[in-house]
C-alpha positions in Angstrom: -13.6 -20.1 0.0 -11.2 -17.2 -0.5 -11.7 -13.9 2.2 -13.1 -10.8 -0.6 -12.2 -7.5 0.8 -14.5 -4.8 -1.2 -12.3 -1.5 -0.7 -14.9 1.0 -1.4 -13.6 5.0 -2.2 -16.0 8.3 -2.3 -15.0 8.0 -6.3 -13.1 11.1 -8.0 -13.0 12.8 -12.0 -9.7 13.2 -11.1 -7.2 10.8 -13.0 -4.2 11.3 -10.3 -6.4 10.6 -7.2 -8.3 7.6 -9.5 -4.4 6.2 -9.9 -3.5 6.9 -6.1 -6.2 4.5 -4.9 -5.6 2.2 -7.2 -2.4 2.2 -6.2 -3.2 1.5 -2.3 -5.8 -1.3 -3.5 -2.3 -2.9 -5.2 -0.8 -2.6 -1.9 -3.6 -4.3 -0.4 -3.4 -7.0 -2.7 0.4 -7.3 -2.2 0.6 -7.6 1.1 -2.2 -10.4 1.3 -2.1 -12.3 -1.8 -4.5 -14.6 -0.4 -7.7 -11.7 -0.3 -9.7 -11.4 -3.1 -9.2 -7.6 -3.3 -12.5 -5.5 -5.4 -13.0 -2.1 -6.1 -16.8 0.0 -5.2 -17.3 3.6 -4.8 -20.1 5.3 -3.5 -20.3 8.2 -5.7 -18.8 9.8 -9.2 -17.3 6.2 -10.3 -18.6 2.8 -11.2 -19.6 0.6 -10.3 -21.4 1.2 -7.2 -20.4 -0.7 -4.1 -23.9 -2.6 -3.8 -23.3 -3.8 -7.4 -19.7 -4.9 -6.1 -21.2 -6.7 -3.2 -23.5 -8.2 -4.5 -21.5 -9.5 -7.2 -19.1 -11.4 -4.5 -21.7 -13.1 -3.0 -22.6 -14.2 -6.1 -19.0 -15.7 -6.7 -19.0 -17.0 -3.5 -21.9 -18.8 -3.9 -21.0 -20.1 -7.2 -17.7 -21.3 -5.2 -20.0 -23.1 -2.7 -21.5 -26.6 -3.3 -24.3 -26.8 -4.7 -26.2 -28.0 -1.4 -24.5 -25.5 1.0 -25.3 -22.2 2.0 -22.9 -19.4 1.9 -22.0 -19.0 5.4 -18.6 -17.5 5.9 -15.2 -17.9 4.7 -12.8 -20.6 6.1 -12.0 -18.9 9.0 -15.4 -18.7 10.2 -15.6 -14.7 9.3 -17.4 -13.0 6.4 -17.1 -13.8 3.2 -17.0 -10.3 1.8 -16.0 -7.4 3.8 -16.8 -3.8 2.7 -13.7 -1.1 4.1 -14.5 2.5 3.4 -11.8 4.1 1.9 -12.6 7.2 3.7 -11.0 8.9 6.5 -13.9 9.4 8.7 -17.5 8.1 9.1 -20.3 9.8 7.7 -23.0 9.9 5.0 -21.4 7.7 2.7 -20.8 5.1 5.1 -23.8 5.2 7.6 -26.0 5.2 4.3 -24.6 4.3 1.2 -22.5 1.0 2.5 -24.7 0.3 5.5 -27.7 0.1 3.4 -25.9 -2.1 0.7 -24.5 -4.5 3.0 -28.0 -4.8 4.4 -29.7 -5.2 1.0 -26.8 -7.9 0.1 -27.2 -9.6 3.5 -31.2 -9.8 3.0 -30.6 -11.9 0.0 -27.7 -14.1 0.9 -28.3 -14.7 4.6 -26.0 -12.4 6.3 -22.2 -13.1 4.7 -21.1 -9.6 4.8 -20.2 -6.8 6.9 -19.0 -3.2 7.0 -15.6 -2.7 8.6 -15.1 1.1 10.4 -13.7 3.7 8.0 -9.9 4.7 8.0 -9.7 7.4 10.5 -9.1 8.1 13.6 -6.0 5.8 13.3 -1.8 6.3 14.8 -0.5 5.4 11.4 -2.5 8.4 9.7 -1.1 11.0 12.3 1.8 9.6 11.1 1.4 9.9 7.6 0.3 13.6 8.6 3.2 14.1 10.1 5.4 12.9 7.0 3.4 15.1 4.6 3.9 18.1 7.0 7.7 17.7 6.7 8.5 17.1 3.3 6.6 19.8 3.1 8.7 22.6 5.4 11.7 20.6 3.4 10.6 21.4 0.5 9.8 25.1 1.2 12.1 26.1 3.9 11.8 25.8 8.0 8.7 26.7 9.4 8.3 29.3 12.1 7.2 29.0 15.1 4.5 31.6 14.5 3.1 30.3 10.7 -0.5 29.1 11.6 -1.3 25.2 10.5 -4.5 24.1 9.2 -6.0 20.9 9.1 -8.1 20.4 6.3 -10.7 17.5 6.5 -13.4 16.7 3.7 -16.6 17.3 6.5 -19.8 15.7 6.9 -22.6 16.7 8.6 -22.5 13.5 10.9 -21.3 14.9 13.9 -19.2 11.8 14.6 -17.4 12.6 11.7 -16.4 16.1 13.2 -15.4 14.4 16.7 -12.8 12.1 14.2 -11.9 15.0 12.7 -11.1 16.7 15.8 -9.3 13.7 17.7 -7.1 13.7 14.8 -6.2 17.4 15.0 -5.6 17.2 18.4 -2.8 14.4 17.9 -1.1 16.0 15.2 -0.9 18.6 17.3 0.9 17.0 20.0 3.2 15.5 17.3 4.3 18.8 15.9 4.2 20.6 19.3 2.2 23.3 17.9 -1.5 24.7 17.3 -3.6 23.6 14.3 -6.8 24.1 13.8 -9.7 21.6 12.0 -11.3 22.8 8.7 -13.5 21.4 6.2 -14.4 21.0 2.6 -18.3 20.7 3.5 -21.0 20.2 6.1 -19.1 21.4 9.0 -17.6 24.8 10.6 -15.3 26.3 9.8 -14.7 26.1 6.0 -11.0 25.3 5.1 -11.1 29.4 3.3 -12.5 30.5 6.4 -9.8 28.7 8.7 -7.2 29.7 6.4 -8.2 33.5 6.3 -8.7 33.7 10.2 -5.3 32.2 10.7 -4.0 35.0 8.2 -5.4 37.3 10.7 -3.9 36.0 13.2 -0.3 35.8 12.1 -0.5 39.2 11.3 -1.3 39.5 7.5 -4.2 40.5 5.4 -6.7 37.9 5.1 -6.4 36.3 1.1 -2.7 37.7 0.7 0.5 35.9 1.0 2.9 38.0 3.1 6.3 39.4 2.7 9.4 37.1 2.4 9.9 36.4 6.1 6.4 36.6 7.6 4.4 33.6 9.2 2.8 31.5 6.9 -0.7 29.9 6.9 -0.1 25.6 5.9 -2.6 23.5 5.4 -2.2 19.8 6.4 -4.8 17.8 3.7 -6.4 15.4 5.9 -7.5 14.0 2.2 -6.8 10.7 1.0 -6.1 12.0 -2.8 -6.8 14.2 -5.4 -9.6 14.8 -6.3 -12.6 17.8 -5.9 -12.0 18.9 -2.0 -8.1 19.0 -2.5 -8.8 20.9 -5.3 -11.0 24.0 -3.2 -7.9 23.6 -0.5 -5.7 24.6 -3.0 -7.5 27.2 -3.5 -8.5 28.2 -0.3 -5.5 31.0 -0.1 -2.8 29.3 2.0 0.7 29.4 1.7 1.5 25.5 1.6 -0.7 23.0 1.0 0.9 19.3 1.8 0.4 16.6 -0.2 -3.2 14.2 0.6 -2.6 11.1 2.5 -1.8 9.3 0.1 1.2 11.3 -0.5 2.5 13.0 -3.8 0.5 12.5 -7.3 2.2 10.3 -9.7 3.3 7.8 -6.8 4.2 4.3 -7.5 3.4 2.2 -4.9 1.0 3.3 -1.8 2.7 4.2 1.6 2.8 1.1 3.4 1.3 2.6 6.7 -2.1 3.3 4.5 -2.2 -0.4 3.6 -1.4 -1.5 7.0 -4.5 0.9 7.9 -7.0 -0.6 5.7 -6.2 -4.2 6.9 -6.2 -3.6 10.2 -10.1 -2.2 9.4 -10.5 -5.7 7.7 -9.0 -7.6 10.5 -11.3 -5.7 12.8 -14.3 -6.4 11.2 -13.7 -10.3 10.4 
């Protein structure tokens, strides 16, 4: 019985960030031809990630002899594993994809499970990292006094906060410098909020860019794609926004360290 690994997104209008998880799902699907890779999302797109679920057991079962129950794949492990494609816990995936793994495993006899979501993880300070420097390549050296930003989406989970925060706290190590955790919703501060304090505090008027030569305010997207949130941070009145995690619209192929991310959250939970 093949291994099904459900990767399941927050869902987005936005055609770039739609293409950029597709993309990491290819990459998925690459570098272990022998998953049976599905996409679910818990809000925006279709179909829903209980549909998708439910669905695989239903293959599986159809896979099964007829006498047999579905009880794992070959390796003894889940048939179907659910891996949030977000980059923290909260809402979505205390409620949305616990409660549809429960419902699936209430009708099938327990053959699925919900693997941890992306972040906290060393490959996405990493990533952060990247995204940080292509960006002071592509606009210059940064200066010791331009204020950074990290910009999460938020939750109102307050695990999701303490993610948030371990994360910040490495990248700053990394970089050797301040930055500061922000967010799109249900937590303090906002990302305009962030961004307009740490105006203030390199000097300049809050909501105005400053003269050729003054410290900057960047923003690090802590965002897997495009989409809504990356969206308000680019609006939020910084002075360089970096690309999300999974790096620049329009990208072929997903970055390798994001695949390696989401199957070491499927290795995890099988």
């Amino acid at each position: 019985m093949t291994a099904i690994l459900i990767g399941t997104s927050h869902g987005t209008d936005d055609p770039a960030g739609q293409a950029a998880v597709r993309a990491l799902l290819d990459g998925v699907r690459a570098a272990r031809p022998e998953l049976d890779v599905r996409e679910a999302f818990v809000d925006v797109q279709q179909p829903e990630v209980g549909e998708v679920l439910a669905g695989a057991m239903r293959d599986a079962g159809d896979a099964a002899s007829d006498d047999a129950p579905v009880a794992g794949a070959p390796d003894g492990g889940p048939v179907a594993v659910v891996v949030p494609l977000l980059l923290s816990t909260g809402y979505h995936v205390q409620h949305d994809i616990a409660q549809a793994v429960a419902a699936v495993n209430a009708a099938d006899g327990g053959a699925s499970v919900a693997a941890e979501p992306l972040g906290p993880h060393p490959l996405l300070v990493d990533i952060l990292v990247d995204r940080y420097a292509a960006a002071e390549a592509a606009h210059g050296p940064f200066r010791s006094d331009d204020a950074v930003v990290l910009a999460a989406a938020g939750s109102s989970v307050a695990a999701a906060a303490t993610a948030v925060e371990e994360v910040t706290s490495a990248l700053a190590q990394r970089l050797g410098r301040a930055v500061t955790p922000s967010y799109g919703a249900g937590a303090e501060p906002r990302v305009p909020d962030a961004v307009a304090a740490a105006r203030v505090s390199v000097g300049d008027v809050p909501g105005a860019a400053g003269p050729a030569g003054a410290p900057r305010v960047i923003v690090v997207s802590y965002l897997l794609a495009p989409g809504y949130f990356l969206d308000r941070v680019l609006e939020a009145g910084a002075d360089i926004v970096t690309d999300p995690v999974c790096g620049p619209a329009g990208a072929d192929k997903a970055d390798p360290r994001l695949v390696q991310v989401v199957l070491d959250r499927y290795d995890a939970a099988v």
